[in-house]
TORTI-262209 format. One line per 10 residues: for each residue x, y, z of C-alpha. Coordinates in nm, 3 decimals. Last residue first. Example, Ala and Ser with C-alpha at 12.3 -4.5 7.8 and 13.67 -1.06 7.14 Angstrom:
! TORTI-262209
1.367 -0.106 0.714; 1.230 -0.450 0.780
END
This chain:
! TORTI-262209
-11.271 -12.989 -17.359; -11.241 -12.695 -17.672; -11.545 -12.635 -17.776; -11.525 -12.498 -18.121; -11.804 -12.227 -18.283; -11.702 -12.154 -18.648; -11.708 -11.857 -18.833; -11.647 -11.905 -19.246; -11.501 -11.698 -19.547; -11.442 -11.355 -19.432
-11.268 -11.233 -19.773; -10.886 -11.126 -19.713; -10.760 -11.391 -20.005; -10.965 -11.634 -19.791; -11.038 -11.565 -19.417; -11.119 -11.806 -19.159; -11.292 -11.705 -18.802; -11.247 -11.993 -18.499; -11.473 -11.875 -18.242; -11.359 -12.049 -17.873
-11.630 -12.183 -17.611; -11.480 -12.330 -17.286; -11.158 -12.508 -17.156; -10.868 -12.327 -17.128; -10.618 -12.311 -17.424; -10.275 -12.494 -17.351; -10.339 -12.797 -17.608; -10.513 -12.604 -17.835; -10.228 -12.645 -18.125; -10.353 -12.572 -18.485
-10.331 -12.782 -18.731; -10.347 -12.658 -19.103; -10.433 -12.921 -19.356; -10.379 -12.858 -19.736; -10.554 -13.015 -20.083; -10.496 -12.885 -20.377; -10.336 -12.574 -20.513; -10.122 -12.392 -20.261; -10.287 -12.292 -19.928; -10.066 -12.009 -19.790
-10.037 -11.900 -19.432; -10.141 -11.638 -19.166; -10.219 -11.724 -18.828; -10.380 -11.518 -18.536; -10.419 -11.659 -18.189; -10.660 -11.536 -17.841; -10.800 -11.207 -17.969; -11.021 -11.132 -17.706; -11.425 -11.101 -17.770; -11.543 -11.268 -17.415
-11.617 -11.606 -17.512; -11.263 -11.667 -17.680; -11.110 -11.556 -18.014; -10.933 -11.742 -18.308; -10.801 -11.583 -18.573; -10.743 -11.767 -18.894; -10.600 -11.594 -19.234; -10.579 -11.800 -19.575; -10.410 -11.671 -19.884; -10.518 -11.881 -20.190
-10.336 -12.063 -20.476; -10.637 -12.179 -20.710; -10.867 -12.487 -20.719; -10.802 -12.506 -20.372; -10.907 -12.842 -20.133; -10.924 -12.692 -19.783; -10.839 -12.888 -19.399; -10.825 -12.660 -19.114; -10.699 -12.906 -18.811; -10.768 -12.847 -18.419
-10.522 -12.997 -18.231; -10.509 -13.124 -17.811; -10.882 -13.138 -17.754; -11.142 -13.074 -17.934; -11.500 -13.058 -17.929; -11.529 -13.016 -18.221; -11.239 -13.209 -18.472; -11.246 -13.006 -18.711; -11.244 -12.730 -18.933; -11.345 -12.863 -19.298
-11.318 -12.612 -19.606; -11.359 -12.669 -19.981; -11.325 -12.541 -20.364; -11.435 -12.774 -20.618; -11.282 -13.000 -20.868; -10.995 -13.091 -20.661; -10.651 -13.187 -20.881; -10.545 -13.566 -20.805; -10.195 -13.604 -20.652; -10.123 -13.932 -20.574
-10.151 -13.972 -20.186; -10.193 -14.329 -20.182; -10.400 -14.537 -19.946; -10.263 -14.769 -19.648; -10.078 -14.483 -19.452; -9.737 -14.545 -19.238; -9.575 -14.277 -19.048; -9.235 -14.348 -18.871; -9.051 -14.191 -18.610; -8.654 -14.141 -18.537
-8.503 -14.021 -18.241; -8.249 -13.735 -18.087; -7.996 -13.770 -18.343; -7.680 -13.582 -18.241; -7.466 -13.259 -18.328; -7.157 -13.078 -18.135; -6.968 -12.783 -18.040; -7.053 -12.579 -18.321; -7.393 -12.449 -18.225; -7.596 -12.715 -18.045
-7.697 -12.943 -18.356; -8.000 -13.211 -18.274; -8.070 -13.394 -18.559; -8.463 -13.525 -18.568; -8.567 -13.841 -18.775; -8.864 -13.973 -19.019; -8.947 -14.242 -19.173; -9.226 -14.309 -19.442; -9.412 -14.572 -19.492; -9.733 -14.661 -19.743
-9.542 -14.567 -20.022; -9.796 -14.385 -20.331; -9.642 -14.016 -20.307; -9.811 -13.745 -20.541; -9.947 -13.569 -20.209; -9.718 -13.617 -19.882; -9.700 -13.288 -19.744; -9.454 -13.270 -19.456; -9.657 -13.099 -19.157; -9.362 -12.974 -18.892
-9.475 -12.858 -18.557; -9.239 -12.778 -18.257; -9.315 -12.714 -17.880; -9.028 -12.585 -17.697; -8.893 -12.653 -17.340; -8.655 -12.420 -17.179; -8.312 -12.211 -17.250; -8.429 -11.883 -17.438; -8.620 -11.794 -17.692; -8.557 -11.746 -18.099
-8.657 -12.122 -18.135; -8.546 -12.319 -18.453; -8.662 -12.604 -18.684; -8.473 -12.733 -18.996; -8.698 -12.877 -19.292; -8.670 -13.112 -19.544; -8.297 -13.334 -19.472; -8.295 -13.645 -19.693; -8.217 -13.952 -19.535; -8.046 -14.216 -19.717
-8.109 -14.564 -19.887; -8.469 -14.461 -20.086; -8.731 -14.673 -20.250; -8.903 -14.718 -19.857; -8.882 -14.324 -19.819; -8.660 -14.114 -19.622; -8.689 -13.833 -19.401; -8.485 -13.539 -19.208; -8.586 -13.262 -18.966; -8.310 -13.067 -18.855
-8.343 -12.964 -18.499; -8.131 -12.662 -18.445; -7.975 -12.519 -18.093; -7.755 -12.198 -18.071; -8.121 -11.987 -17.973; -8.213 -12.217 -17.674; -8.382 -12.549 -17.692; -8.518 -12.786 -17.504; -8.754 -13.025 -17.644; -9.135 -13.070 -17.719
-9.145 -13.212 -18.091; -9.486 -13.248 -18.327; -9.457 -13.430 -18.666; -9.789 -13.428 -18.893; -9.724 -13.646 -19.210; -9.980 -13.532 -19.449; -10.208 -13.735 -19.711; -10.495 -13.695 -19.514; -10.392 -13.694 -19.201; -10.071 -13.900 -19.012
-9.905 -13.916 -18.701; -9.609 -13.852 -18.548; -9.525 -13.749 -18.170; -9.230 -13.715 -18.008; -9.088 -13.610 -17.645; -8.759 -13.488 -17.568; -8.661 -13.554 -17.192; -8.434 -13.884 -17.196; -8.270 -13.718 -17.540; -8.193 -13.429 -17.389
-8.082 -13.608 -17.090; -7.805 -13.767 -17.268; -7.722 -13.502 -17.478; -7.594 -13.297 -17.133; -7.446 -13.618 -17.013; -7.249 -13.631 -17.328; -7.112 -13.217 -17.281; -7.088 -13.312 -16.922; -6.795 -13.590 -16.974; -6.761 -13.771 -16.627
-6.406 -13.903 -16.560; -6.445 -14.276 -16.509; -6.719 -14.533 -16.427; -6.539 -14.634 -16.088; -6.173 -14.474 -16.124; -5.997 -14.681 -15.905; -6.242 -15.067 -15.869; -6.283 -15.050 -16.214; -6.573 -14.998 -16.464; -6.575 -15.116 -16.767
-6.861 -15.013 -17.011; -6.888 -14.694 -16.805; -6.503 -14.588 -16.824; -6.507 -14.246 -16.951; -6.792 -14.098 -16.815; -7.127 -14.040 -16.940; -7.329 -14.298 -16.792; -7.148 -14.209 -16.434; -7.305 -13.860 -16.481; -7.622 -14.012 -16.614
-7.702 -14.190 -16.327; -7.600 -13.938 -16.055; -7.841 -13.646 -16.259; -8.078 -13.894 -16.226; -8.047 -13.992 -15.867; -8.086 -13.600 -15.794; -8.391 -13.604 -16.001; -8.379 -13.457 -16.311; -8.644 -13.193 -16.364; -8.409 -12.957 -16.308
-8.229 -13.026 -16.635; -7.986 -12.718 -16.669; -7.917 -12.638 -16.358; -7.902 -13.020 -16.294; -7.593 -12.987 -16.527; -7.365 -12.678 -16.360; -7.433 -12.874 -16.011; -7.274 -13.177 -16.161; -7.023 -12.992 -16.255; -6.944 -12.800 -15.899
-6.967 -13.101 -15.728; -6.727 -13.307 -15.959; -6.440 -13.024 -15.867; -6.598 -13.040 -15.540; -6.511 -13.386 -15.514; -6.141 -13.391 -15.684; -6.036 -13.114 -15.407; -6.083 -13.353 -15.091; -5.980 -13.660 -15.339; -5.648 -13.513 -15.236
-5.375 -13.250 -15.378; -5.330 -12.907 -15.365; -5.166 -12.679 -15.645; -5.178 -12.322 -15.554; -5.443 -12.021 -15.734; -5.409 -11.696 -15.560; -5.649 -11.646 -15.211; -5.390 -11.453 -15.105; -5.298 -11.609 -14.806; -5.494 -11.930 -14.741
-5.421 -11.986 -15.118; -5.687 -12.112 -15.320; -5.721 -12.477 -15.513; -5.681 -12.552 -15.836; -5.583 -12.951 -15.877; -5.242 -13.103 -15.867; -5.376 -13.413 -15.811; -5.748 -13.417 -15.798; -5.881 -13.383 -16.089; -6.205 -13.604 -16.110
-6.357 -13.929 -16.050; -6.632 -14.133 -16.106; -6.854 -14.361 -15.864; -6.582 -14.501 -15.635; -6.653 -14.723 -15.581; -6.864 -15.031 -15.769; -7.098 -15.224 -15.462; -6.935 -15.535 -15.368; -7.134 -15.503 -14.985; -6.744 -15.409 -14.862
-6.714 -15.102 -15.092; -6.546 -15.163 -15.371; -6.337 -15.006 -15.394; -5.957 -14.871 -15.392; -5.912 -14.524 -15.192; -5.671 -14.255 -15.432; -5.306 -14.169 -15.320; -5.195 -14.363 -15.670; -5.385 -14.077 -15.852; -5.526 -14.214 -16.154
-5.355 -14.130 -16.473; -5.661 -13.874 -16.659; -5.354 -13.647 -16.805; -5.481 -13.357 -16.566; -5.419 -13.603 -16.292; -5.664 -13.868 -16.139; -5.899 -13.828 -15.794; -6.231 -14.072 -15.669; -6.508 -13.909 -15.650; -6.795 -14.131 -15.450
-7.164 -14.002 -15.596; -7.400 -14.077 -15.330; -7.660 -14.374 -15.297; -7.465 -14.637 -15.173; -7.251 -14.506 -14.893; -6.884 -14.602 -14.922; -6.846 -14.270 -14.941; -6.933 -14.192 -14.633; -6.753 -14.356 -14.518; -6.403 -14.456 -14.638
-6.270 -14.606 -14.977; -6.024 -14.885 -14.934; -5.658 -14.876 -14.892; -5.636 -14.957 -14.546; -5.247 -15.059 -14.558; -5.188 -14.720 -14.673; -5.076 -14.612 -15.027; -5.483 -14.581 -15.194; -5.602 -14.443 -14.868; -5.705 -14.131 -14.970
-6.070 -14.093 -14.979; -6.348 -14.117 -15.154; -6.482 -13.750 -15.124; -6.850 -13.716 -15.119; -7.149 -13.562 -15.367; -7.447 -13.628 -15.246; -7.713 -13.467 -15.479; -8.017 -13.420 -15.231; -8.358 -13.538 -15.288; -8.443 -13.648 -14.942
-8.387 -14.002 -15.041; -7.989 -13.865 -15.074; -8.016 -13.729 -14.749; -8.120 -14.021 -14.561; -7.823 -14.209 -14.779; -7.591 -13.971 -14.676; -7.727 -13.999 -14.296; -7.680 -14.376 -14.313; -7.352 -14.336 -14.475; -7.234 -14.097 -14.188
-7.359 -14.293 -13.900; -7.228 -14.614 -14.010; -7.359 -14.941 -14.130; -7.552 -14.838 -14.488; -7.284 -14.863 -14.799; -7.103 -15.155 -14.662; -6.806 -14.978 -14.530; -6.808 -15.138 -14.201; -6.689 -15.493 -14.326; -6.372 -15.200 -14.374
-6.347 -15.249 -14.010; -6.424 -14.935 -13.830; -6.239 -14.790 -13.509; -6.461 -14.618 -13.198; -6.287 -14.865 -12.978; -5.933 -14.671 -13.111; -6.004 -14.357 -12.967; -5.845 -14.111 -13.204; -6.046 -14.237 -13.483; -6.025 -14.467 -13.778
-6.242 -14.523 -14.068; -6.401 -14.167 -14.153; -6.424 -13.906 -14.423; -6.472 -13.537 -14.527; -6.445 -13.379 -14.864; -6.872 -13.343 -14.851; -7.019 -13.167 -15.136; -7.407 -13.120 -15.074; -7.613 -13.038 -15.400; -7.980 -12.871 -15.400
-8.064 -12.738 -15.098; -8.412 -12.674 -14.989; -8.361 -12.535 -14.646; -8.478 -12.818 -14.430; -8.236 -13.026 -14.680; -7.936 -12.827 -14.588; -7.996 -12.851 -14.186; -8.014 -13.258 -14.246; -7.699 -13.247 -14.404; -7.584 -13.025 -14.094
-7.709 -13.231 -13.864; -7.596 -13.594 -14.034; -7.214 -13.430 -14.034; -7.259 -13.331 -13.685; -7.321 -13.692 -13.614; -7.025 -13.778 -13.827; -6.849 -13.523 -13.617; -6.920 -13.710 -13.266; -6.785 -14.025 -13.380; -6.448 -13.903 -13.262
-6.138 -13.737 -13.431; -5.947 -13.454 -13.285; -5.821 -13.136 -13.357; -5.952 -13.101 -13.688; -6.268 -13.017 -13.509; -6.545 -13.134 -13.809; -6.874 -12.970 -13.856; -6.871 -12.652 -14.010; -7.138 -12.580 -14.268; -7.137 -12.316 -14.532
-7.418 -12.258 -14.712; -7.400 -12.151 -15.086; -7.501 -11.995 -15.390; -7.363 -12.154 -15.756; -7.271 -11.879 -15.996; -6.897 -12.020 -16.033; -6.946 -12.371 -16.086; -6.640 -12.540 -16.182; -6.415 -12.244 -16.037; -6.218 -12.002 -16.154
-5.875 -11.864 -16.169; -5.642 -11.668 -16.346; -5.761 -11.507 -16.673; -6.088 -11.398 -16.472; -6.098 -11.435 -16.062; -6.436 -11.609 -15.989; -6.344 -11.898 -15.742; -6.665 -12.097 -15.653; -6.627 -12.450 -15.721; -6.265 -12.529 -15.659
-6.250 -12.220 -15.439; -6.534 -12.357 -15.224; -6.301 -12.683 -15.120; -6.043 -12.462 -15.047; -6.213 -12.259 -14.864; -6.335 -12.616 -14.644; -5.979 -12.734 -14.587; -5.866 -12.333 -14.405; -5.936 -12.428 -14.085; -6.122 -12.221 -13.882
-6.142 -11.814 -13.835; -6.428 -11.784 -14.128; -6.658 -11.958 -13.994; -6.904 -11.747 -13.803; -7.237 -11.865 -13.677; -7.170 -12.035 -13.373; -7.268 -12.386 -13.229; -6.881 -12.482 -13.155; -6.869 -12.775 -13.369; -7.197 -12.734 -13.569
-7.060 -12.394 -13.718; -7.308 -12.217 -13.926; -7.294 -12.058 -14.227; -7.569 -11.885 -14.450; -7.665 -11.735 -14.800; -7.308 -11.693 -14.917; -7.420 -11.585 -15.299; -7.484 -11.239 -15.183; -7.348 -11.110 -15.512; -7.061 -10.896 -15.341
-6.957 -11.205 -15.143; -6.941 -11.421 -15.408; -6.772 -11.192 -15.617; -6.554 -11.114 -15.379; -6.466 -11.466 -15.295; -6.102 -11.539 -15.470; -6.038 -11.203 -15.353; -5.998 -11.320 -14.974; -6.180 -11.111 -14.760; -6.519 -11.344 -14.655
-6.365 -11.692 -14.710; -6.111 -11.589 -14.489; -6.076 -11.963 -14.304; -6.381 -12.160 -14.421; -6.403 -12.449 -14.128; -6.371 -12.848 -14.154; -6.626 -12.912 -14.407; -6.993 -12.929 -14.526; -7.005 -12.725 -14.841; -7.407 -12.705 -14.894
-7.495 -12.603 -15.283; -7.790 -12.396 -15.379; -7.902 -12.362 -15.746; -8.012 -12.010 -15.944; -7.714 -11.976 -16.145; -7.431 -12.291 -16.104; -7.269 -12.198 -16.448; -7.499 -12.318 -16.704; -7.524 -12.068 -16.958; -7.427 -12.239 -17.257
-7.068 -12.133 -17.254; -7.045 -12.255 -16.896; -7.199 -12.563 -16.974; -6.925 -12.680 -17.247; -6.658 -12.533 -17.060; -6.792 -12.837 -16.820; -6.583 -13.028 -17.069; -6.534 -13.306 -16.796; -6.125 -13.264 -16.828; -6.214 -12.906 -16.892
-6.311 -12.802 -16.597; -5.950 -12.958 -16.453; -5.746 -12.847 -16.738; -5.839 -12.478 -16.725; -5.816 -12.397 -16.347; -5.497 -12.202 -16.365; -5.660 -11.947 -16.637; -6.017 -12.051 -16.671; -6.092 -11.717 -16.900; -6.523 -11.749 -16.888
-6.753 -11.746 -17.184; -6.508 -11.941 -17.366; -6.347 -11.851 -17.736; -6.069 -11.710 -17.544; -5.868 -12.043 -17.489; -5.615 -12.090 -17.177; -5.321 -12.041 -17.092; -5.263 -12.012 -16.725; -5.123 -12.331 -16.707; -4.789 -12.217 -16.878
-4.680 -12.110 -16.552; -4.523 -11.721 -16.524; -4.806 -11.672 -16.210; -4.570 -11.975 -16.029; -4.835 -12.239 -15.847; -4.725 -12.239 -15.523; -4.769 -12.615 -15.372; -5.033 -12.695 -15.062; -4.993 -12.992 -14.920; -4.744 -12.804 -14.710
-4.998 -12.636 -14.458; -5.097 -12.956 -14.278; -5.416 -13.079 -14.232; -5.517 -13.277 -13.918; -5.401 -12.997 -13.700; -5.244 -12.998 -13.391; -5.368 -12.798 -13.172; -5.417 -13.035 -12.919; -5.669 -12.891 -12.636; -5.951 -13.147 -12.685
-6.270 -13.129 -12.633; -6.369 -13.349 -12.380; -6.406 -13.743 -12.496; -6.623 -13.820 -12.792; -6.919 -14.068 -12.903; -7.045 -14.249 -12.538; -7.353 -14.399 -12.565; -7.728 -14.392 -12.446; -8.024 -14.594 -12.547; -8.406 -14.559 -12.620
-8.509 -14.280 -12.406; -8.837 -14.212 -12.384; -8.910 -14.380 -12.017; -8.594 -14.155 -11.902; -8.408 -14.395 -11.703; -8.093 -14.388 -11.912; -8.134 -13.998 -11.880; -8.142 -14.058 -11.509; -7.850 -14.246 -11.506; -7.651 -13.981 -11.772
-7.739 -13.753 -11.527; -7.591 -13.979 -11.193; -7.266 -13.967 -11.392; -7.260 -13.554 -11.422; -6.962 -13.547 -11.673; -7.134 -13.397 -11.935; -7.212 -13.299 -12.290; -7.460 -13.370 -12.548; -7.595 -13.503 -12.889; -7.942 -13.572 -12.984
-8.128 -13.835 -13.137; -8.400 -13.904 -13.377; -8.196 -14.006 -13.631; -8.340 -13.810 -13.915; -8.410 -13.519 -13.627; -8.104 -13.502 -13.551; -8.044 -13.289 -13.257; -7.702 -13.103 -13.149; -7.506 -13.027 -12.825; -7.752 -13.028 -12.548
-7.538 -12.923 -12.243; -7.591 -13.134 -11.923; -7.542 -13.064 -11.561; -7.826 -13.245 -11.445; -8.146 -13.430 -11.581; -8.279 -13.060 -11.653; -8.094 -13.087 -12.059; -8.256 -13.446 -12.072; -8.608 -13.368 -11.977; -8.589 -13.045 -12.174
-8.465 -13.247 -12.512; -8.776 -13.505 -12.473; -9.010 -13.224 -12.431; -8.896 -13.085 -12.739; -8.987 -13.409 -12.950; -8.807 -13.417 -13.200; -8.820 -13.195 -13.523; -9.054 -13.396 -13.760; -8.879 -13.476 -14.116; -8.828 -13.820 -14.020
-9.218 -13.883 -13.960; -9.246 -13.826 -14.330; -9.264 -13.537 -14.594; -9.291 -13.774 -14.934; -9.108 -13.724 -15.238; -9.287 -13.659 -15.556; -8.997 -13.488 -15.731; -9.158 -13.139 -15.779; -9.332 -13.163 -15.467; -9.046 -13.259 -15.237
-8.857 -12.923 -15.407; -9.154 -12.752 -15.384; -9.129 -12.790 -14.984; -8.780 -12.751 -14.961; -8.831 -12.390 -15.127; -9.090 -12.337 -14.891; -8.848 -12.406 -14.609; -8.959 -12.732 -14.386; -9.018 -12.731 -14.018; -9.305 -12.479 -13.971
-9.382 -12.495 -14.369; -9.468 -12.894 -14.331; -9.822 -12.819 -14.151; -9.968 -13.123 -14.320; -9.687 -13.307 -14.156; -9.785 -13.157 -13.793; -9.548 -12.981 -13.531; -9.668 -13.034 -13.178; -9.528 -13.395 -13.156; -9.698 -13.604 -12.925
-9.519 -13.879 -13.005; -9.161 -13.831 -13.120; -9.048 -14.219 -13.040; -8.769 -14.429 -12.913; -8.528 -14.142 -12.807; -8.142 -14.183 -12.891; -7.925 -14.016 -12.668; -7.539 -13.994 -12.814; -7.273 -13.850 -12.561; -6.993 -13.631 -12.525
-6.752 -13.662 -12.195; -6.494 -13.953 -12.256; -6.240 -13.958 -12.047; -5.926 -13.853 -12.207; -5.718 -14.111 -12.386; -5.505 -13.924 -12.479; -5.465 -13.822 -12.864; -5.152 -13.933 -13.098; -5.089 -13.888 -13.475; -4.834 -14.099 -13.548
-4.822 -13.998 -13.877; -5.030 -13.739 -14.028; -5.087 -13.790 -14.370; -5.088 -13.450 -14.557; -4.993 -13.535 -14.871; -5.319 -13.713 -14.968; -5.533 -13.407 -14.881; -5.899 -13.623 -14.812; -5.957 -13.447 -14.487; -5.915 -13.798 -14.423
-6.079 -13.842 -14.078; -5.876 -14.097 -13.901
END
């Protein structure tokens, strides 16, 4: 039964008919003659899907081709048919009838591959799948509301479980969701559009679609209320009393389970509306849905099912997840039933399973056991997700609601938070280095997987995996070059230590007034009067108060000594030309001098000016031309304000 992952909610003897079975699975063997083109990808594909592909070299393919429409016509006139939904992953679509001799003819079709039964009529049971009391009032007197003011944002109700990953730690940084898109891919979104949990939302335009896959409708704000709470947890923007882990995140929201009922026919709607996100470039998908049983028991899976690539669902997650998507699923909560093991499709083996613990970190007993059946470690990590933050259906106020439904966006929201701030992770990085980071890495378990993510040690993590170093050394000078990100609360101290010496000395801190991005750094250490032959160098991250590292370490090593020898004459070498990457002013002073370069291109513009002092002996300046265009640069030197050289430089 689909787990709408609330753990308190089990439905016992939940009971369908047997009603004959009406909704059907065609599966075509080809898409030839397709009228849509892969070098044409912008007729299928957003633009921002496009660059996406682009930016993480992922191939458009014959799986991104809409299916044949031809194919869809010859079913939809084989009778009396409705075409439900098309997958274009699976090349297959999904309809209704009862016309026998149709579904003969459609068998018949020379294109068709296979037909078979997924679903019976809709059904008229009302009964819902989630009940109302797994829901518990959270009193506005609770202590939980405390929470600290040195944070960008007042967490109020929702402190513990953002804080449990310290994704406080991101939100005071600036990483709150901003600019990414997130696909909630639920059960329905019940007043997601008036309750005040959402105004900001709302207000912002950070809804930027919905559609219902069940009923093939846009609106879904009059189903059931599992999939708002699944947006509150990452969405909610009330200060002092609630907010969510991602709170500047946009989103789609995508209906494709009838609580009703529970057939096959949901996990196809599941694959649509994954498939639906990726067309339109989405970033993250967080999925608190889940299948092993359904209301017709020869639909049933065996937990041999839950091998990380059987069933519809896991295959489409894994589709997805090659797609470039973050897949970000519920484990399930079968942790007290005779199941016990994780569901699909988070048994699948490329998203990130979320298992749920308690604001102490105790595993929730209600939470699936792994593995999955092919051995592989499930769930991934976990999160809060007993007694998590979730919204009222009422007021949209903060409630208690418990399930590995509410621990997965939780996760969702922080992983989001981080890829904001490394997009060029790929989505199968940012899974790596969540389950790196977390609390149980070096023993994971078959509850918790790796453990409760930390996003402040992820976030250092991929610093480190994305600075880049470079030391090297000229003429009696170490030159040390760093690209990293910075912002203006980050410091790279510089430190260094000879052979004769048993600790690091710190020479030089570096700094960036900009904002959040890469940053090219130079340091030139001047080695004269030294006779060592190594020297080793290292680079301390500190990110305001909140915490310091060491990035790397690099070592320069010279074969003649740099003792100090006063230069008899005055002199000046620019060079390499052509160059390259650096162009280096080298001078031996008899006297302290002030020394100005400007550099201007073909056409006369000022292109760099630099202004420095050349103490007594012998100095290199290098100057960075790695971002100059290629052509004919004049490199002009003053010396105490006297025009002492022009040089023509190619730069190649």
């Amino acid at each position: 039964m689909n787990k709408f992952l609330i753990c308190i909610f089990l439905l016992t003897n939940f009971f369908v008919s047997k009603a004959q079975l009406n909704r059907y699975l065609i599966t075509f063997k080809n898409k030839n003659n397709s009228v849509y083109s892969l070098s044409n990808a912008i007729e299928f594909l957003s633009q921002r899907a496009i660059d996406k592909r682009l930016r993480y070299n992922i191939n458009i393919d014959s799986t991104d081709l809409p299916i044949n429409n031809n194919y869809v016509e010859a079913v939809r006139t084989s009778g009396t048919v409705t075409i439900l939904n098309q997958s274009k992953w699976m090349n297959q679509i999904s309809i209704e009838t009862r016309d026998a001799a149709a579904l003969t003819a459609i068998s018949n079709l020379p294109f068709v591959e296979n037909t078979r039964a997924i679903a019976s009529r809709n059904s008229t049971n009302v009964l819902s799948k989630f009940a109302d009391d797994t829901l518990t009032a959270l009193p506005l007197s609770n202590s939980i509301y405390k929470t600290e003011q040195e944070n960008v944002y007042q967490y109020g109700a929702s402190n513990a479980q953002i804080k449990i990953h310290q994704g406080d730690f991101l939100h005071n940084h600036g990483f709150n969701g901003k600019g990414m898109q997130m696909a909630i891919i639920d059960a329905g979104f019940y007043r997601y559009n008036t309750l005040p949990t959402f105004d900001s939302l709302n207000r912002n335009g950070q809804i930027l679609g919905t559609w219902d896959f069940v009923s093939n409708q846009q609106s879904v704000s009059e189903d059931d209320a599992h999939g708002m709470h699944c947006l509150s947890a990452i969405g909610a923007n009330l200060p002092g009393v609630f907010m969510g882990t991602a709170p500047k995140t946009s989103f789609y929201l995508f209906r494709t389970e009838d609580v009703r009922s529970e057939y096959p026919i949901e996990e196809h709607n599941f694959c649509v509306a994954a498939e639906k996100a990726d067309s339109l470039g989405v970033d993250v998908c967080s999925v608190s849905l889940g299948y092993n049983t359904f209301s017709d028991t020869q639909f049933n899976y065996t937990y041999a099912d839950m091998n990380g690539n059987t069933t519809i669902s896991a295959k489409a997650t894994n589709i997805a997840a090659r797609k470039g998507l973050l897949m970000v699923i519920a484990a399930g909560n079968e942790g007290n039933n005779s199941w016990r093991y994780i569901i699909t499709p988070a048994d699948a083996d490329s998203c990130l399973a979320v298992g749920a613990v308690d604001s102490l970190g105790v595993v929730a007993n209600f939470s699936s056991y792994g593995p999955n059946s092919n051995g592989q470690i499930k769930p991934d990590v976990a999160a809060i997700g007993r007694n998590a933050i979730v919204a009222n259906n009422n007021t949209g106020m903060p409630n208690f609601g418990s399930g590995t439904s509410y621990a997965c966006p939780n996760m969702a929201g922080i992983s989001t938070c981080l890829w904001q701030a490394f997009p060029e992770a790929s989505n199968m990085k940012i899974r790596s280095v969540l389950k790196q980071s977390a609390s149980n890495f070096y023993n994971p378990d078959n509850r918790i997987g790796f453990g409760i993510p930390n996003a402040k040690k992820a976030f250092v993590l991929l610093q480190k995996n994305y600075a880049t170093y470079n030391a090297r050394f000229f003429q009696c000078t170490s030159i040390l070059n760093l690209s990293i990100k910075t912002d203006t609360s980050m410091y790279i101290s510089v430190e260094r230590k000879f052979p004769n010496q048993t600790v690091y000395s710190e020479i030089a801190t570096l700094h960036s007034d900009s904002q959040y991005g890469i940053h090219d750094f130079e340091y030139i250490d001047n080695l004269d009067q030294t006779n060592y032959g190594t020297v080793q160098y290292r680079y301390k991250m500190s990110i305001g108060t909140d915490t310091t590292f060491y990035l790397d370490s690099s070592t320069v090593n010279y074969l003649n000594p740099c003792i100090f020898i006063p230069p008899s004459a005055n002199t000046l070498l620019i060079s390499p030309n052509p160059v390259s990457n650096e162009l280096y002013i080298k001078m031996d002073r008899i006297v302290n001098t002030k020394v100005d370069v400007i550099i201007h291109n073909i056409s006369g513009q000022k292109i760099l000016a630099t202004t420095y002092e050349q103490a007594i002996g012998t100095g290199t300046k290098s100057i960075n031309f790695r971002n100059f265009a290629r052509g004919i640069y004049f490199v002009t030197v003053y010396l105490n304000d006297k025009k002492e050289v022009v040089q023509r430089i190619i730069k190649q």
